[in-house]
Residue, then its C-alpha position, 0 to 999 in steps of 0.5 A: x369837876x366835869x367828867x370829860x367823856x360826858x363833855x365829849x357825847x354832849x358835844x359830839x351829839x350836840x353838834x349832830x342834833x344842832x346841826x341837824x335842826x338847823x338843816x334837817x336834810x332827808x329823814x327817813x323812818x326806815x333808815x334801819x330797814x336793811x339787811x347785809x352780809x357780815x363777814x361771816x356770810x351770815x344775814x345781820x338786818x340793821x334793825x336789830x340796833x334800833x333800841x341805841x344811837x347808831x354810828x353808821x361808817x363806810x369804808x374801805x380798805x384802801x382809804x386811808x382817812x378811813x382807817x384814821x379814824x377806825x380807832x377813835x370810832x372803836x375807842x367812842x364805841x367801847x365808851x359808850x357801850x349801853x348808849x350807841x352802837x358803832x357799825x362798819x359798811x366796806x363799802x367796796x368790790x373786795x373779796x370778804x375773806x380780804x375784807x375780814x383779814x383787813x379787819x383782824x389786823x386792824x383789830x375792828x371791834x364793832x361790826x363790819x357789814x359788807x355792801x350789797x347790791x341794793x342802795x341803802x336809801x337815805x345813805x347813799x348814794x354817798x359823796x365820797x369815803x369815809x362816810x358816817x351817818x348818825x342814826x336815831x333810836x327810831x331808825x331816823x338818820x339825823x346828820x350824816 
């Protein structure tokens, strides 16, 4: 009998790598070059990811498709904990103290940066919210 939660990486990263090949779109070696605030103020640089995929998601607090799907990205996450890490960009003008009540109550398990001035090329600019951007072991965005 097959082990869903295998079925479900394959295909979800399957799906990513497919696609990927198939339109391979900007690839960028530095993908994981930045550094942002968490909500602590603290300096977190994106690179200390780099060993395991990386889920980068943006969002904000008033968009609803957003917070759809926070729980499937913190349920995938809690999943697959030694295979990729899951990370939150508030990709918005919100005071952080507003940002980091918002994530308590939502009950966020991953970390939640937040935007800063400089773009994060090859991210942005981004078409619209949610935005997710999958990221290889060695800092490649391979399919946003």
């Amino acid at each position: 009998m097959w082990d869903i939660r295998k079925v479900i990486v394959t295909l979800f990263f399957g799906g990513f790598l497919g696609v990927g090949l198939i339109n391979p779109g900007p690839v960028n070696a530095n993908a994981l070059q930045y550094t942002l605030q968490d909500l602590e103020g603290k300096a977190q640089n994106l690179s200390q990811y780099r060993d395991r995929w990386v889920i980068v998601n943006f969002w904000a607090t008033w968009c609803g498709p957003c917070i759809q799907e926070i729980p499937e990205l913190m349920a995938f996450a809690a999943s697959y904990p030694d295979e990729v890490y899951v990370v939150g960009i508030a990709f918005e003008k919100t005071p952080v103290e507003k940002i980091r009540s918002f994530v308590g109550e939502l009950g966020i398990s991953y970390p939640v940066l937040v935007i800063g001035e400089q773009p994060l090329v090859p991210m942005e600019p981004l078409k619209g919210l949610p935005s997710t951007f999958l990221i290889s072991p060695k800092g490649q965005v391979v399919h946003s």
